[in-house]
C-alpha positions as CSV (number, residue, x, y, z in Angstrom):
1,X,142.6,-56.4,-57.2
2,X,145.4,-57.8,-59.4
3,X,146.2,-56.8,-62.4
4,X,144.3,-59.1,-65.4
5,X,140.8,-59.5,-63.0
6,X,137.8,-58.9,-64.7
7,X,138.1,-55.2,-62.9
8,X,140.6,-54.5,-64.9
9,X,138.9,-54.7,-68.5
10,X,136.7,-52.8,-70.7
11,X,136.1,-49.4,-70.0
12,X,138.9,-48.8,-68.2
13,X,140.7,-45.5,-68.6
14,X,145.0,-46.2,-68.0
15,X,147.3,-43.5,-67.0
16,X,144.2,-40.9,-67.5
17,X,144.3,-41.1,-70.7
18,X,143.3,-44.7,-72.2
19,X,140.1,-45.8,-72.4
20,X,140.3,-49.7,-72.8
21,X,137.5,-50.9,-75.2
22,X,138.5,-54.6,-75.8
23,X,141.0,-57.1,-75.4
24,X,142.8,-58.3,-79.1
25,X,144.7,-61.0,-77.7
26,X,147.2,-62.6,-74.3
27,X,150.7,-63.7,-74.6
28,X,153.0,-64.9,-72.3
29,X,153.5,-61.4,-70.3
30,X,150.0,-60.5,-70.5
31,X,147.0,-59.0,-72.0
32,X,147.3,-56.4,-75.5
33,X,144.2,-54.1,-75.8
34,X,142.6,-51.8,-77.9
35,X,141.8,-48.4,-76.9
36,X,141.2,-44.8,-77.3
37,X,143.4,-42.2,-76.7
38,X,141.3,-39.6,-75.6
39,X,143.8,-36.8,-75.9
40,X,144.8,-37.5,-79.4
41,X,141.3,-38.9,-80.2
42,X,142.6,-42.3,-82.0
43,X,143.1,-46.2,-81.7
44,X,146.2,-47.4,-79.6
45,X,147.2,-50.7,-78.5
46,X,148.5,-51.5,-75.2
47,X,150.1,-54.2,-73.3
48,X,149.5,-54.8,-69.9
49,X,151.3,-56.9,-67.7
50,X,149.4,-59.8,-66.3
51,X,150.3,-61.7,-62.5
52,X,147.0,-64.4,-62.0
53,X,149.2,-65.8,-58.8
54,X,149.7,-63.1,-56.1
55,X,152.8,-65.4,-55.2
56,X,153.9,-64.9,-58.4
57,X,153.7,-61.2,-58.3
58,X,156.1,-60.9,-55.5
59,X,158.7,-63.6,-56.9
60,X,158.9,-62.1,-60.5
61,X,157.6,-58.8,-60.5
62,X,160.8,-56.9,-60.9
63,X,162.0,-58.8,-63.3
64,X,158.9,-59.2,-65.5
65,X,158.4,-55.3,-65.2
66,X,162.0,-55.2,-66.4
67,X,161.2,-57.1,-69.3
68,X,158.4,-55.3,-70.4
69,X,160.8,-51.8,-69.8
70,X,162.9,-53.7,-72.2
71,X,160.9,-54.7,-74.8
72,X,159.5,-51.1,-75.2
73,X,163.0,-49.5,-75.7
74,X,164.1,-52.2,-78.2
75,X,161.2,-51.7,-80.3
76,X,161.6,-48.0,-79.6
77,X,164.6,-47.8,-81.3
78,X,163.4,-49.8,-84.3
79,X,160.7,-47.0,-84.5
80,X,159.8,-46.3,-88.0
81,X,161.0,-49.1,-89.4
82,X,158.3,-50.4,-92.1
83,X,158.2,-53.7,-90.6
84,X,158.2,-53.8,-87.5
85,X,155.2,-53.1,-84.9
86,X,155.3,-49.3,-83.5
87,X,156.1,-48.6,-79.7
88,X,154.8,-44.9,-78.9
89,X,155.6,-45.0,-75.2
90,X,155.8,-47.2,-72.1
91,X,154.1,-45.8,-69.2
92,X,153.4,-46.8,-65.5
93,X,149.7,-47.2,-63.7
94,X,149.2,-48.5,-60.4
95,X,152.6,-49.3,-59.9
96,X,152.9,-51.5,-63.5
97,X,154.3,-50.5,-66.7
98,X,151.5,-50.4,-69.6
99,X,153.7,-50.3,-73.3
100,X,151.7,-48.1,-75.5
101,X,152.1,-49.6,-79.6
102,X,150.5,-49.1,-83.1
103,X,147.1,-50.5,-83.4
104,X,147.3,-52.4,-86.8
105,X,143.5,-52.6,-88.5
106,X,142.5,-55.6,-89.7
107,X,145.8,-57.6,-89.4
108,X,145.9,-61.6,-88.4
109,X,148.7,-63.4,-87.4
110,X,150.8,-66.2,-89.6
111,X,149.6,-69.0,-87.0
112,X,145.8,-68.0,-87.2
113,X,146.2,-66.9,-90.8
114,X,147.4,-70.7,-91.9
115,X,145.6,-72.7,-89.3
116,X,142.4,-71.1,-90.8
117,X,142.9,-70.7,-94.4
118,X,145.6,-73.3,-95.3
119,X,149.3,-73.4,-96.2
120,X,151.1,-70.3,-98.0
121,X,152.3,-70.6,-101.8
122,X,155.9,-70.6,-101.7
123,X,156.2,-67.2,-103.4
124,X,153.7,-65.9,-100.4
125,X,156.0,-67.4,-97.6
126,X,159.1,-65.5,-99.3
127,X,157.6,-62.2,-99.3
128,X,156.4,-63.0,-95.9
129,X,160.3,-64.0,-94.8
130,X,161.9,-60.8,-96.8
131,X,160.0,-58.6,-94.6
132,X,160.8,-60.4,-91.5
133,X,164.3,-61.0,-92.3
134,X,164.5,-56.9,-92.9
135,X,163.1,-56.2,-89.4
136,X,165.4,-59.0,-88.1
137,X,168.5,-57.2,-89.6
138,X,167.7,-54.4,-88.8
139,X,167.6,-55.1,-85.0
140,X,170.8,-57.3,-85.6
141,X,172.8,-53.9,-86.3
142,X,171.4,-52.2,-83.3
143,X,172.6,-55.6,-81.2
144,X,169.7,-56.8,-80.5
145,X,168.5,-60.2,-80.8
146,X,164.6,-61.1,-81.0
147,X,164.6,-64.7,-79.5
148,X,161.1,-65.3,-79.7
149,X,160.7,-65.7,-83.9
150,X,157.6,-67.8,-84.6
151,X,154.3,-67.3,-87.1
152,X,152.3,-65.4,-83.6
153,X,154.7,-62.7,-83.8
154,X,154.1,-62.2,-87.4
155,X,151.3,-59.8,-88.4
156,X,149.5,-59.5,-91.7
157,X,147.2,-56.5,-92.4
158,X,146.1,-54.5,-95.1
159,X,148.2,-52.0,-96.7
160,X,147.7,-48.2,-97.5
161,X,145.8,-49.5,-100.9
162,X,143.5,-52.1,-99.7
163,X,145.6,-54.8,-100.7
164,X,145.2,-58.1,-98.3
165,X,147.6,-59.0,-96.6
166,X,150.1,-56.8,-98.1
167,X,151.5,-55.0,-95.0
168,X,154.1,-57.5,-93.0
169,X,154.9,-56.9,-89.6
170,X,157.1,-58.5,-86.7
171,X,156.2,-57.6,-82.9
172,X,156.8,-59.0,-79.3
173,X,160.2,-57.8,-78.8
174,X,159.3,-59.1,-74.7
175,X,162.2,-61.5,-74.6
176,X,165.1,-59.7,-76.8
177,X,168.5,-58.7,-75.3
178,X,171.1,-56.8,-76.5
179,X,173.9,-59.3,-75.6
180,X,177.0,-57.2,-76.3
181,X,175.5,-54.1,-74.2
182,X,176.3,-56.0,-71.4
183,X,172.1,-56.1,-70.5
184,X,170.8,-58.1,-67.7
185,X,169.1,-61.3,-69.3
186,X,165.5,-61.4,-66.9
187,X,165.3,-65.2,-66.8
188,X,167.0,-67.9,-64.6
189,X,169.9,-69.4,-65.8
190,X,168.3,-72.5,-66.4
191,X,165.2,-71.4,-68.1
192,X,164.9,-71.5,-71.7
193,X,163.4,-68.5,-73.4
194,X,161.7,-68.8,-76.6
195,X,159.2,-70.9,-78.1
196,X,160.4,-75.0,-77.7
197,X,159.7,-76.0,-81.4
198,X,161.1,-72.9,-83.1
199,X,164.3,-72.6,-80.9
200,X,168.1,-73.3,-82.4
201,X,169.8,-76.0,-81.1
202,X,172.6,-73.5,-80.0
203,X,169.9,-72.1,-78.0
204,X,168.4,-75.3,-76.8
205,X,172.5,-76.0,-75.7
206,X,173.0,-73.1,-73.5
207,X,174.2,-71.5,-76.3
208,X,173.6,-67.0,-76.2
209,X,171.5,-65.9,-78.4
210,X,173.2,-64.5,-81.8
211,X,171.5,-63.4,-85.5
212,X,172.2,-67.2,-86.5
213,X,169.9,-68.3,-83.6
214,X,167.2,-65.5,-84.9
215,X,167.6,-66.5,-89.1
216,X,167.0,-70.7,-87.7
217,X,163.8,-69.2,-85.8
218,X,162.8,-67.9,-89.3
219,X,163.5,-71.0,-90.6
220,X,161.0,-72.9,-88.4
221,X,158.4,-70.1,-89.2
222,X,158.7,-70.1,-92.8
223,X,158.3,-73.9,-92.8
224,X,155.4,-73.3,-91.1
225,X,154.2,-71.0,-93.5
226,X,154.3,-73.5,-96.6
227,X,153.5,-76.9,-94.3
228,X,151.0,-76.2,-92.0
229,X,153.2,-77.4,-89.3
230,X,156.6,-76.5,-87.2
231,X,159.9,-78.6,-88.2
232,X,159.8,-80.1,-84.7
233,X,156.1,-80.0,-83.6
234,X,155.8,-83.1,-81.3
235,X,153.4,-84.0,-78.8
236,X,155.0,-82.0,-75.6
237,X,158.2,-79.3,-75.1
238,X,160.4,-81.5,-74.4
239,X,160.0,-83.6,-77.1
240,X,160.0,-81.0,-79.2
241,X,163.4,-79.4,-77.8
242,X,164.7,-82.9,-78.2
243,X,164.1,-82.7,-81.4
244,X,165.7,-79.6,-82.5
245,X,169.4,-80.7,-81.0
246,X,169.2,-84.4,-82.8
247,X,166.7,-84.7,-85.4
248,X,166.1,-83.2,-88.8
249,X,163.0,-81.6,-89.6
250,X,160.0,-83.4,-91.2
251,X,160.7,-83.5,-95.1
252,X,158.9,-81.0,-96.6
253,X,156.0,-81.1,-99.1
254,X,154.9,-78.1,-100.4
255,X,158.0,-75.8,-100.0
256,X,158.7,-75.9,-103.7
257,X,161.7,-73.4,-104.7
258,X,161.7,-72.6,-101.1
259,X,162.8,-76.2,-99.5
260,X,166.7,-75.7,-100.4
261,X,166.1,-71.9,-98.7
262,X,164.8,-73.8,-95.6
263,X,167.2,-76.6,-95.3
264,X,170.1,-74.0,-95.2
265,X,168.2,-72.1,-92.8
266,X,167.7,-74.8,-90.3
267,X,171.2,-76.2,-90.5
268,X,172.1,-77.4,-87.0
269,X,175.3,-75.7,-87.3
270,X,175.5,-72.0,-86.9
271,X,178.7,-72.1,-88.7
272,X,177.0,-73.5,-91.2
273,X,173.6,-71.8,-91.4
274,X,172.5,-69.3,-93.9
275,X,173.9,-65.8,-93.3
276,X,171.0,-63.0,-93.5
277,X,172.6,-61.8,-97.1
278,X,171.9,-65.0,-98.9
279,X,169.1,-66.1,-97.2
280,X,167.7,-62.1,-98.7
281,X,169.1,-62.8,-102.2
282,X,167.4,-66.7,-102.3
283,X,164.3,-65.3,-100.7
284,X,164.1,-62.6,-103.7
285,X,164.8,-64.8,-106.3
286,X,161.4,-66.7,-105.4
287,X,159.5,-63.8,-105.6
288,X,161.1,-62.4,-108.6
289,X,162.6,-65.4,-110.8
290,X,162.9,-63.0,-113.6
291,X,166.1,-62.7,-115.5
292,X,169.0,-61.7,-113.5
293,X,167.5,-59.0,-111.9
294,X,164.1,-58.2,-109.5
295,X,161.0,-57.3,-111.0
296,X,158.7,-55.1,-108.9
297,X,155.4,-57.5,-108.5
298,X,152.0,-56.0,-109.7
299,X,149.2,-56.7,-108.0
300,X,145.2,-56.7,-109.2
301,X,143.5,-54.6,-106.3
302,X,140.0,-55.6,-108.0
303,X,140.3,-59.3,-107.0
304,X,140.4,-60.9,-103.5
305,X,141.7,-64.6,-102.9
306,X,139.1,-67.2,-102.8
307,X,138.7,-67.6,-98.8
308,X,136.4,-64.4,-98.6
309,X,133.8,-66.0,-100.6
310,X,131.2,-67.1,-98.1
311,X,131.1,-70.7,-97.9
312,X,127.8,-73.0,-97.4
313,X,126.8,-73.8,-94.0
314,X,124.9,-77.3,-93.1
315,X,122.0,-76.6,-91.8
316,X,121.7,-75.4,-88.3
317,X,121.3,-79.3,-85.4
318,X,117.9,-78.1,-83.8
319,X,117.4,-81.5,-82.2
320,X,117.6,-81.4,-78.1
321,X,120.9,-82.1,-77.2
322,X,121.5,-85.5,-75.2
323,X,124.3,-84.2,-72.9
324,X,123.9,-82.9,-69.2
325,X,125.9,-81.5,-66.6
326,X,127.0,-82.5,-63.3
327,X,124.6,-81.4,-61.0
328,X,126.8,-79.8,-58.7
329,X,140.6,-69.4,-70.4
330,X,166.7,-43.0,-83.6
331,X,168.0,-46.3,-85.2
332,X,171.0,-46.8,-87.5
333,X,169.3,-46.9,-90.5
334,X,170.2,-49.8,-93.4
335,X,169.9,-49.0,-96.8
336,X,167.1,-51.0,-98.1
337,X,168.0,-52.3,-101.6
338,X,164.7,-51.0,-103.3
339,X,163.8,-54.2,-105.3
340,X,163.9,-55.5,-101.8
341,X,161.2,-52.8,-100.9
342,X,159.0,-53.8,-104.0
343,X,159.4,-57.3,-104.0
344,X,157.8,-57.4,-100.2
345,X,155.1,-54.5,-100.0
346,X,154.3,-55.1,-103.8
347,X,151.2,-56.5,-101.7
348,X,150.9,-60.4,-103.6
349,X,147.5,-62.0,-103.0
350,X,148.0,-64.8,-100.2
351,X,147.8,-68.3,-102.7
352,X,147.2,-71.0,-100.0
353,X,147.4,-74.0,-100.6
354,X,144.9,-77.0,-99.0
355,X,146.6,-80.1,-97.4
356,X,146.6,-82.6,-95.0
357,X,146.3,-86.2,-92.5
358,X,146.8,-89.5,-91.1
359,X,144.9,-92.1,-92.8
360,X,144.5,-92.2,-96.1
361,X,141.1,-93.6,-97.9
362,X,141.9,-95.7,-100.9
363,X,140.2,-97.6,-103.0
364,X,142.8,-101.0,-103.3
365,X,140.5,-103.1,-104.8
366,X,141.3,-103.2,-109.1
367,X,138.4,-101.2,-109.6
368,X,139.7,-98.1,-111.7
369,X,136.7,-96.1,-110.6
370,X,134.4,-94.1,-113.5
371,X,133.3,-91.0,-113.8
372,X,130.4,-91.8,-112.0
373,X,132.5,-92.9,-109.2
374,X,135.1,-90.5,-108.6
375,X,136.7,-92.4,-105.3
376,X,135.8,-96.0,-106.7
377,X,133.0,-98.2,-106.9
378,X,134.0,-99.6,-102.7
379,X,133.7,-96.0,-101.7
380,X,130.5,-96.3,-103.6
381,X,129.8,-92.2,-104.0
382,X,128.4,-91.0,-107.0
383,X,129.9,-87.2,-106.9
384,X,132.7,-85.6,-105.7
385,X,132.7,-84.4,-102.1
386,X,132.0,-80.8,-100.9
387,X,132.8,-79.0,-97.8
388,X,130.8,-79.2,-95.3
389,X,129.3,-82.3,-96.0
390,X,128.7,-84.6,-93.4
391,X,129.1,-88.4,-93.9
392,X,127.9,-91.9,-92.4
393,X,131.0,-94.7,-93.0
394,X,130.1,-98.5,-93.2
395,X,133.2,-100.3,-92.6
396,X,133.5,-103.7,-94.0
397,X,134.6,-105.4,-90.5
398,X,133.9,-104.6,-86.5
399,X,136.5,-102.6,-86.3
400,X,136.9,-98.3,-87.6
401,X,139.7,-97.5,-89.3
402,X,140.0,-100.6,-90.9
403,X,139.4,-101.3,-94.5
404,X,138.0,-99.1,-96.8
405,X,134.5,-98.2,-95.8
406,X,131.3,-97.4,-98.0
407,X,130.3,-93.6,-97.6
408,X,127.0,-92.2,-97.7
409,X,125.6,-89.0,-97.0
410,X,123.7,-87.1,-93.9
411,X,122.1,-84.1,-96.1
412,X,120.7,-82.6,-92.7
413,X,124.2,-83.4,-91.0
414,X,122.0,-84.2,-87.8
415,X,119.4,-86.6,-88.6
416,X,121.9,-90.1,-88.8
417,X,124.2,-89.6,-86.8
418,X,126.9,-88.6,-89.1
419,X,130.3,-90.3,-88.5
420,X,132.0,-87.3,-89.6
421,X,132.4,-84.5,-92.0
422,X,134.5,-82.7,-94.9
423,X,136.8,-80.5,-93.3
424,X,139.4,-79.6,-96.2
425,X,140.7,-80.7,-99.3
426,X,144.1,-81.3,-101.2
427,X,144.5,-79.9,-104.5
428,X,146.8,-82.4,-106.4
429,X,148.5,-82.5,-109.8
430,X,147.7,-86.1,-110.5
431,X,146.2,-88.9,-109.3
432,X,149.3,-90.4,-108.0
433,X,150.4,-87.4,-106.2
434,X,147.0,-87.6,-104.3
435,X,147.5,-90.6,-103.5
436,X,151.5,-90.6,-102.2
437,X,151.0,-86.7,-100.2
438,X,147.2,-86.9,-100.1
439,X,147.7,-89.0,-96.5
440,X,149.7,-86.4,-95.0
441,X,148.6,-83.5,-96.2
442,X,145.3,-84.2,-95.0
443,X,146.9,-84.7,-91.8
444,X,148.1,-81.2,-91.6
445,X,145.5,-79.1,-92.7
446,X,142.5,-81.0,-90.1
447,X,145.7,-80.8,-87.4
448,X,144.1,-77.5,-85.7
449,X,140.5,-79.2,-85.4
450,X,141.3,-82.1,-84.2
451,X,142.9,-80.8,-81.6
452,X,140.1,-79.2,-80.1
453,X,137.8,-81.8,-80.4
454,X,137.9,-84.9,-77.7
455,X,137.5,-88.2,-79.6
456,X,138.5,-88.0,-83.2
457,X,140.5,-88.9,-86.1
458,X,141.6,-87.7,-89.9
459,X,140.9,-89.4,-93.2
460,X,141.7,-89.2,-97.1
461,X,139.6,-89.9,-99.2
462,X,141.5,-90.1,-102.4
463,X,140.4,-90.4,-106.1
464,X,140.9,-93.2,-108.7
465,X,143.1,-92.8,-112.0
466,X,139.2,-92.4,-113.7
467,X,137.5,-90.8,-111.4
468,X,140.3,-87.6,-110.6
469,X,138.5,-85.3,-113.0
470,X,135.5,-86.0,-111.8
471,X,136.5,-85.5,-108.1
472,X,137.9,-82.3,-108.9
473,X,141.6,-82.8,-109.3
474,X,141.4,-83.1,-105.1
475,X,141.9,-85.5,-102.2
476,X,139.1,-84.8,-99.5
477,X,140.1,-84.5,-95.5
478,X,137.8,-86.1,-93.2
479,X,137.7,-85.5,-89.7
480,X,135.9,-88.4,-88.2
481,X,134.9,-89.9,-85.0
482,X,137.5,-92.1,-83.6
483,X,135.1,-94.6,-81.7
484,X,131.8,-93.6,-83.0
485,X,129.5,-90.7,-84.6
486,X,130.0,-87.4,-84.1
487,X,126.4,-86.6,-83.9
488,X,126.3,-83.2,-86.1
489,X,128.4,-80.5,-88.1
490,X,132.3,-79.7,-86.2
491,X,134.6,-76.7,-86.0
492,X,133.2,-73.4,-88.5
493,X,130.4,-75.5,-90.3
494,X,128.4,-75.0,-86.7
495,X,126.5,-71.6,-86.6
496,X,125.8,-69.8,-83.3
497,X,122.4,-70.7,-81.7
498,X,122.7,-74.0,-82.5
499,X,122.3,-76.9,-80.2
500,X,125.0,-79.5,-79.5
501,X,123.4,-83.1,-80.1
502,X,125.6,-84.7,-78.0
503,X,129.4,-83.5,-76.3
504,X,131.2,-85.0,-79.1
505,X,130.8,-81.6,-81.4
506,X,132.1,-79.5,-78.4
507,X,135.7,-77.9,-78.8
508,X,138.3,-76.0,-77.0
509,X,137.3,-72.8,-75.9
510,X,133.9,-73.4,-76.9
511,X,131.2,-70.7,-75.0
512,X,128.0,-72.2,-74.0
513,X,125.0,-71.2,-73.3
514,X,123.0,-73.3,-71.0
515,X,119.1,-73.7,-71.4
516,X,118.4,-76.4,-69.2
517,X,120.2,-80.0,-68.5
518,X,119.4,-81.1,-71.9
519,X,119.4,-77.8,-73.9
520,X,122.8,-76.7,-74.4
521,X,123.7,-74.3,-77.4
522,X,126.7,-72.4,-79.2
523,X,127.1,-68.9,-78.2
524,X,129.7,-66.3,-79.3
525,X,132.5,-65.7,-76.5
526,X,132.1,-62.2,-77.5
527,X,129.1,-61.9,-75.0
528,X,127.4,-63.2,-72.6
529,X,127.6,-66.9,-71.7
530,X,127.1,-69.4,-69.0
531,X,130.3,-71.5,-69.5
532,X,133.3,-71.7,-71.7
533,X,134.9,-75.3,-72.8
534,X,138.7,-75.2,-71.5
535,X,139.4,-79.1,-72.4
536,X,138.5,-82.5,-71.6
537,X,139.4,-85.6,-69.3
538,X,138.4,-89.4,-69.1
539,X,136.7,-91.3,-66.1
540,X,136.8,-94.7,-65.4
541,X,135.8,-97.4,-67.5
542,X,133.4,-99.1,-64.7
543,X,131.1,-95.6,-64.2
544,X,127.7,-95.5,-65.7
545,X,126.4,-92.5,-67.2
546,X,124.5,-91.7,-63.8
547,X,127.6,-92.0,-61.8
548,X,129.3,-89.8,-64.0
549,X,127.3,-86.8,-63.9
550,X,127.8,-86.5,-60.3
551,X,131.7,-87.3,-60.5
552,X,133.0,-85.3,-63.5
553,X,132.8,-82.0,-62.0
554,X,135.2,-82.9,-59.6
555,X,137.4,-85.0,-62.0
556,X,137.2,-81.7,-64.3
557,X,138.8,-79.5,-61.4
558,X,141.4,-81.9,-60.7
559,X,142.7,-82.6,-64.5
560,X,141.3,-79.2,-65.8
561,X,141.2,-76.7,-63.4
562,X,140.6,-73.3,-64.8
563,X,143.1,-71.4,-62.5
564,X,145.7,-73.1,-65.3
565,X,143.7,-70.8,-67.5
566,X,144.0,-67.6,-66.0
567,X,140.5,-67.5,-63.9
568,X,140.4,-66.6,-60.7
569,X,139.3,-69.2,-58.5
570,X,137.8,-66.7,-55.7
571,X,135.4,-66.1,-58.6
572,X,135.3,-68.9,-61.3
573,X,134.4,-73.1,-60.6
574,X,135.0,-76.0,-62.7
575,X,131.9,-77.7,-64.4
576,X,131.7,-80.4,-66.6
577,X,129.0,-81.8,-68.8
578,X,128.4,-85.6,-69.9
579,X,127.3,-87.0,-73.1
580,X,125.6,-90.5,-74.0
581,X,127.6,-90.9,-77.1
582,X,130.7,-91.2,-75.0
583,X,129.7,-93.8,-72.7
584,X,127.6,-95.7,-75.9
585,X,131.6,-95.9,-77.7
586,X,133.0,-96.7,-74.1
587,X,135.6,-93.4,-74.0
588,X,134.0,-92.2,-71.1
589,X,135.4,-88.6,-72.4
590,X,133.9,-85.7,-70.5
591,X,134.0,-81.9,-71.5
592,X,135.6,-79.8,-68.9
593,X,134.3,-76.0,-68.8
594,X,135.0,-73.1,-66.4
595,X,132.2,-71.1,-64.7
596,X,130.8,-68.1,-62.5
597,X,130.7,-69.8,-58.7
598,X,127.6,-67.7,-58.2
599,X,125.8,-69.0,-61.1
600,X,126.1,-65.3,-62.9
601,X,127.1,-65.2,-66.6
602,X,130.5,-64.6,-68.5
603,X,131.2,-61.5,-70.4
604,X,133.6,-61.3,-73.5
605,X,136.3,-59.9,-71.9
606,X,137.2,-63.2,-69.6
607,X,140.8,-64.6,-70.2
């Protein structure tokens, strides 16, 4: 059975020793787990490697096995180093190597971490980029290069004193090299290794991989941290490597003291990039703009930032859902200059800022809005939004997304047919700054959900000059339905149990659980469920709803197949399911999802 079926997951015991007790997460080279040592009775993480494609196995398993040898002695020898992941040992079972690592409690990535909770204050992303930069450095005077810097390979945990977020941690050392130690590179020549958007351009060239290529890498990732969004994100690789070599990044909006830091840092010349040194001594100076010298950073343990307060929930849709299937996923050590070492584990509370998106919700008429009108009188609302709440949009012509529509809201979120719902919000200074970054701001921050989600769009809605107080000094971020409603509450405002109205509210990696052909609700992935939403595809325009539901499995296992996600397809199937909603707007979208061929259920360990 290879290695990464569903034989090879929880309760597992590796190497005799090992006893797997769930999977924390899949990268590029395969699976990381947690288990139990059973000797030394504690928590471990390991990775495994991974081959889905039995072809695959025979054609790169040497040098994937290399790799992963590799990775384990170049974190090895940063071993100890305060911030970088741990690598206890690299072992072989069943002919594969298995890389044993710290298991850091608690900790979240910079992707998830700012996807979820917003943008970093630009104080935040510099304590973030100290720590990095000190891991970096330190693997730059061993010789070896990182290559694959990005927000997933940053990790945020607790620290010794409880503080959130105040431990800083870079892993995935799978693709470094240690060019000068004359190390076979385990990648064809003309393969590019690293992630598209936060490669340099050196790099994107042909160019080997140096420290400059790493400190542009941190670059991207710290523009990330204060934007929401990569430099270079476009909509494919390509584009995005494209990007790197001849365009400059997206002007920055909420980088603050941190955007001269980040335009030296992403300087297309090497020559002319940032050198590690002044990229620490700018970095400290945001932390620390005290006087001429650092200040160690105090830090109230008693208080938490504002995202752990739990926020309100719409209530739970309980009408029957009107979708249906078809009936047929020891190192030389570097003095550490200790205002350095205070300024990045002094353990500052995350401030995130909200942003983001595309189309911006103003009231153009010369209505200056009142108090009781805090988006103006053509918006028509009488208080300020909240999150959460779902809205019904009366545009003034035929067409969406054109004019400036009345809103109105759905207190129930199910019973109207909401058009869409309150996903974020961007805290502005003034009016007039809501209104010039309120657009794409909102853009950013809804970025994440509207990916997963088939058919919709963003929107601002910004205040008036009169009515900014009374809106709450903040721009609200839409996500709405492109063509038409989206039928109930989206993304983290659904609660499990719930059932889906129509397809329109399903997303990306979605779990379902399947009552009958019209009875379709939201499940955790973490147990059992009858099928999980891998993404979506369009039929043609001339099908009727009938006709679809016998064709879209089939279209789903052509456009979608879930052997691109990892399942096996001796064991799993493509299904599909249909909603009316869709064919009322005339998308024709359908939601692809990936199943048991023998009808069984799917546990929480699936890829």
């Amino acid at each position: 059975m290879p290695s990464g079926s569903p034989t090879s997951g929880v309760g597992r015991v590796i190497a005799g020793r090992y006893l797997l007790l769930h999977r924390l997460g899949s990268g590029g080279m395969g699976h990381v787990w947690l288990a139990h040592d059973q000797r030394l009775a504690c928590e471990v993480a390991l990775k495994e490697i991974v081959f889905r494609d039995p072809a695959e196995a025979g054609h790169e398993r040497e040098a994937r096995v290399a790799r992963a040898r590799a990775e384990a002695r170049h974190a090895a020898g940063l071993r100890g180093h305060p911030h970088v992941v741990t690598v206890h040992d690299v072992l072989e079972h069943e002919g594969l190597p298995w890389i044993v690592m710290e298991y850091v409690a608690g900790a979240v990535d910079l992707r998830d971490l700012v996807a979820r909770r917003g943008p970093l204050a630009p104080a935040e992303c510099a304590r973030t980029g100290l720590a990095v930069l000190d891991a970096l450095t330190a693997g730059h005077e061993r010789g070896v290069m990182h290559r694959d810097v990005k927000p997933a390979n940053i990790l945020l945990a607790p620290d010794r004193t409880g503080a959130p977020y105040g431990r800083i941690l870079l892993t995935d050392y799978g693709i470094s090299v240690q060019p000068d130690a004359g190390e076979t590179r385990y990648t064809l020549a003309s393969a590019l290794v690293g992630t598209s958007g936060y490669l340099a351009p050196e790099r994107v060239t042909g160019g080997p991989p140096t420290p400059a290529a790493d400190l542009f890498s941190l670059g991207c990732t710290l523009y990330y941290g204060v934007e929401g969004h990569g430099p270079f994100d476009r909509e494919s690789h390509l584009a995005e490597l494209t990007a790197v070599v001849t365009e400059e990044p997206r002007p920055a909006v909420g980088a603050g003291a941190l955007e001269p830091v980040l335009r030296a840092l992403l300087a297309k010349d090497p020559a002319q990039r940032m050198t590690a040194a002044q990229a620490e001594a700018a970095l400290a100076r945001i932390v620390a703009p005290q006087g001429d010298g650092y200040v160690r950073t105090q830090t109230d343990l008693g208080s938490r930032p504002h995202w752990n307060e739990a926020s309100a929930l719409p209530p739970a849709a309980a009408a029957a859902p009107v979708v249906a299937p078809s009936p047929e996923p020891g190192r030389r050590r570097r003095t550490r200059p200790r205002a350095l070492q205070a300024l990045v584990s002094g353990g500052l509370g995350l401030a995130l800022a909200l942003g983001g998106v595309w189309y911006a919700l103003a009231d153009r008429t010369t209505d200056d809005g009142t108090d009781a009108a805090p988006y103006g009188n053509t918006v028509g609302l009488a208080a300020p939004l909240k999150a959460g709440d779902c809205v019904l949009a009366d545009w003034p012509g035929a067409a969406r997304f054109t004019g400036t529509p009345r809103l109105s809201l759905d207190p129930t979120c199910r019973d109207k047919a909401p058009d869409g719902q309150v996903m974020a919000f961007f805290e502005a200074a003034s009016a007039e700054q809501a209104r010039t970054l309120g657009q794409a701001r909102c853009e950013e921050l809804t970025r994440e959900v509207r990916e997963r989600l088939a058919d919709v769009r963003s929107f601002a809605v910004l205040p008036t000059q009169a009515g900014f107080e009374t809106a709450g000094r903040r721009a609200a971020c839409l996500v709405l339905g492109a063509h038409g409603p989206v039928y109930g509450p989206l993304a983290g405002h659904r609660r499990p149990g719930s059932a889906f109205t129509d397809t329109a509210t399903m997303q990306k990696r979605d779990c379902l659980d399947a009552r009958s052909n019209r009875d379709v609700r939201l499940v955790s992935c973490e147990g059992r469920h009858d099928e999980q939403v891998l993404g979506f595809t369009r039929l043609d325009a001339g099908l009727t709803l009938a006709q679809a539901r016998t064709r879209s499995d089939t279209a789903c296992a052509r456009d979608v197949p879930p052997a691109d996600y990892g399942f096996d397809p001796s064991v799993y199937e493509a299904g599909s399911w249909t909603g009316e909603g869709s064919w009322k707007s005339g998308t024709h979208f359908v939601v692809c999802t990936v199943r048991k061929q023998n009808g069984g259920t799917m546990e929480g360990d699936e890829p």
